[in-house]
N, C-alpha and C positions, 0 to 999 in steps of 0.2 A: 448437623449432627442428628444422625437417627433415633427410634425409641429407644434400642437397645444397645446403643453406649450411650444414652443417656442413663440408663438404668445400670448401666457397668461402671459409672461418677459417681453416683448417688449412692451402689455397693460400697465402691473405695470410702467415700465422704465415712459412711457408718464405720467401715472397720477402723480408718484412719482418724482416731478421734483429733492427733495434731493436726492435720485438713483440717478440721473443723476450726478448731482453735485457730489456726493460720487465716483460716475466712473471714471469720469475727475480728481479728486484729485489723484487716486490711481495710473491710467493713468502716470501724470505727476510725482509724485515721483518716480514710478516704471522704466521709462525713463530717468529720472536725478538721478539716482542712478546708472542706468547700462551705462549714459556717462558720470561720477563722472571724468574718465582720461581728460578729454577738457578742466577740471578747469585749469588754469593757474600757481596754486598752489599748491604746496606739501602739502598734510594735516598734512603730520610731521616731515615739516622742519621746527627749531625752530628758530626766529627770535626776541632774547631778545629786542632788543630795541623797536621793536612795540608791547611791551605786553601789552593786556589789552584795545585795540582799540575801540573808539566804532564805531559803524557801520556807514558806509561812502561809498561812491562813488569806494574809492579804495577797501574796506572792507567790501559787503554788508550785512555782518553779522557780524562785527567787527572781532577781535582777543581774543587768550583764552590769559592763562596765561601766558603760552610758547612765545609768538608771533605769533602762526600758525592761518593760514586762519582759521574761523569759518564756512564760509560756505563749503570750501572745507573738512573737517572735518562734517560736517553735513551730506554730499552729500554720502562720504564713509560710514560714518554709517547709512544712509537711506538701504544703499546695505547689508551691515552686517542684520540690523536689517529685514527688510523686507527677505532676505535670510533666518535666522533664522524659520520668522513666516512661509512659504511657506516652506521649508524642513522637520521643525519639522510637518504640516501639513500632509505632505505626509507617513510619518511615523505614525501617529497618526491614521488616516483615516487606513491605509494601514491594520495597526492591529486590530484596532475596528470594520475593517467591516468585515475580518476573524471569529473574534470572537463571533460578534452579530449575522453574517450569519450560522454559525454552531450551537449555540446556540438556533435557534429560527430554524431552517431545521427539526435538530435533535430530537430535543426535551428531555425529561425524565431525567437521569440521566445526561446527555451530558448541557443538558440543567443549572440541579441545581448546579452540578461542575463549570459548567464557572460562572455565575449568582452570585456563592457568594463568587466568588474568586472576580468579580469585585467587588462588595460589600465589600471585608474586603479591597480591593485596595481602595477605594472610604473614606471609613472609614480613610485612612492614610493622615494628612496635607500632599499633596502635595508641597505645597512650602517647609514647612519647610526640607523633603523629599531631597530636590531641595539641597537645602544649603546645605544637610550634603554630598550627593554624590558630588556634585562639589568641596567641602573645600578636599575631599579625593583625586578628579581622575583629569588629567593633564589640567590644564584652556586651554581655547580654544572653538572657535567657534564650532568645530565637537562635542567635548563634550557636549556644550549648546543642540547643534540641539537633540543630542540623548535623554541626557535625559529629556528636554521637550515633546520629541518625545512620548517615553517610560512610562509618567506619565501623559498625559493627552488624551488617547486612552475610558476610561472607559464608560464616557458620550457617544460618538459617537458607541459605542458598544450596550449599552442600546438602544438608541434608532434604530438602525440598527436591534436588535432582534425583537422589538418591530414589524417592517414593515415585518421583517421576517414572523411573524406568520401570517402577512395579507396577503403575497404576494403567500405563499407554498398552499395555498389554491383555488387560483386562476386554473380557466378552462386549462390555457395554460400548466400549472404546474403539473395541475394533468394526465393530458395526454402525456406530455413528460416521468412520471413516469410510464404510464400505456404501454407503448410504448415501455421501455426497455430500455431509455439514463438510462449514469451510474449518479452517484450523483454529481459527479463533473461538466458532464456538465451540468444537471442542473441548479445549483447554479450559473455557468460562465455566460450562456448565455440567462437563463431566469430569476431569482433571484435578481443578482444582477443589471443587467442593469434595469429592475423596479424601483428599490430602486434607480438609480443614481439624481434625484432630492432632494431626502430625503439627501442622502449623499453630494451633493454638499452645499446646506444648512450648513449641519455639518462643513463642510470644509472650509467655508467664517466666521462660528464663532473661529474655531479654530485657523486658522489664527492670528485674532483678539488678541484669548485670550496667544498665544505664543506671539507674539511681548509684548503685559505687561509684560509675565515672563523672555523675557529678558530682556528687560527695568526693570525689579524690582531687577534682578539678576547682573547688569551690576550698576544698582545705588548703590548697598551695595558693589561695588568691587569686586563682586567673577563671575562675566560675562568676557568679552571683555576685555583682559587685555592690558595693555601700550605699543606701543604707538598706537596700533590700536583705534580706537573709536568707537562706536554704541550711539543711541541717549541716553541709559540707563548710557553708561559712563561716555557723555557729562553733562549729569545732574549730576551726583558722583563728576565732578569736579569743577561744578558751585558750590558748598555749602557753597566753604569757601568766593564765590566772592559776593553773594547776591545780598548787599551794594553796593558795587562799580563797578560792573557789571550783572546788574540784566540780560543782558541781553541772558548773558551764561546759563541761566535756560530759558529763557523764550522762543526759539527757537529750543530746543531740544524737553521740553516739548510741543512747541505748533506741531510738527511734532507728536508726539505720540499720542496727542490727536484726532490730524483730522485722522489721520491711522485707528485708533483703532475706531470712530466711523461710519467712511467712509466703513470698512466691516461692520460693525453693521448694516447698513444702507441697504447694499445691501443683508445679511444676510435675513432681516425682507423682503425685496422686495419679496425676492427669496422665503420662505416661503408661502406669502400670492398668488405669483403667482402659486406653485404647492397644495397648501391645495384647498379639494373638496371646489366649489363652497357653498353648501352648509352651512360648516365652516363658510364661511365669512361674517365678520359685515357688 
């Protein structure tokens, strides 16, 4: 990233003061997830007699069903869950920009092979995709991360070819080919570092959109399994408490919502700071 979309982030940051705010939310969770150990309590030591707490002084998120701390059980699953969306990110990105790069380099045949292999991938529910490999292959976090990782590559692919075709045409591009580098480094060191604005974008929605799938996969059971937690779990176990402790839904789910629009947020920033001037409203 150059000075001057750096300095085109930094304009958006100012005018967009929810950037801002969406920064600082991400910030503090991402920090109180990675010191989740300094709680004072075990998130899954069970403490029958204090089940079902509500949120106090000693309990500032009350207790679950168990007895165990709620926030100290939030705080671990901010780490699972946010681990999840940033992992499987890195894997998602990692392949789609593989494949949108070669894709849109190559062109022709190379080109319509990958294109409607995404396309019949694209064509397949994902989710429901989701559920059938995970009800098959051993629960667990590495599992979640893969196959999210694994099934939601295609979009950031798409558009990755898309800038491909603008990018190989470019002065610098054509002269590095005309010059004798092999394709590879092409692609390495002129190509793709172009495109890393496009691709960061991509990357802050992705984000986004793993942490819902495991929050959606973790609420039906077949996520995060016992006694670990994620916020997708937390809410799988609030259903049967609604009633009597609303409050077991209401703290999980309010953690997924500010997550998941807080990249959203920064998403749209990031976009309208790298989109031509002339694009913009």
């Amino acid at each position: 990233m150059n000075a001057l979309k750096l300095r085109q982030v930094v304009a958006q940051f100012k005018h967009q003061k929810l950037a801002i705010a969406a920064l600082v939310v991400l910030l503090v969770f991402t920090l109180a997830s990675i010191f989740a150990f300094l709680s004072p309590y075990d998130p899954n030591k069970l403490v029958v007699t204090e089940r079902l707490q509500s949120p106090s002084a000693t309990h500032w998120f009350g207790t679950d069903d168990h007895g165990r701390d709620y926030l100290s059980r939030a705080l671990y699953g901010g780490r699972v869950s946010l681990s999840v969306g940033f992992l499987s990110m890195i894997i998602a990105v990692g392949i789609g920009t593989t494949v949108g790069t070669i894709s849109g380099y190559f062109g022709g045949w190379v080109d319509n092979v990958l294109m409607r292999m995404v396309d019949v991938l694209m064509s397949i529910p994902s989710f429901f995709l989701m559920l059938i490999l995970n009800a098959y292959l051993k629960p667990g976090i590495t599992t979640i991360i893969v196959i999210i990782g694994m099934l939601s590559w295609m979009n950031i692919a798409r558009i990755v070819r898309a800038e491909t075709l603008s990018v190989k045409e470019r002065e610098y591009v054509l002269y590095a080919r005309v010059s004798g580098q092999s394709t590879f480094n092409i692609i390495v060191k002129h190509i793709v570092p172009s495109m890393m604005p496009t691709i960061i974008v991509a990357a802050t929605i992705s984000i986004a959109s793993s942490i819902m799938m495991e929050s959606s996969l973790s609420f039906l059971g077949l996520g995060i399994q016992p006694p670990n937690s994620s916020w997708g779990s937390m809410l799988n176990s609030a259903q049967g408490y609604i009633g009597d402790a609303p409050y077991m839904a209401l703290f999980p789910g309010f953690l997924i919502l500010l997550t998941v629009l807080s990249f959203n947020f920064l998403g749209d920033v990031l976009r309208t700071a790298f989109e031509p001037k002339a694009n913009r409203k």
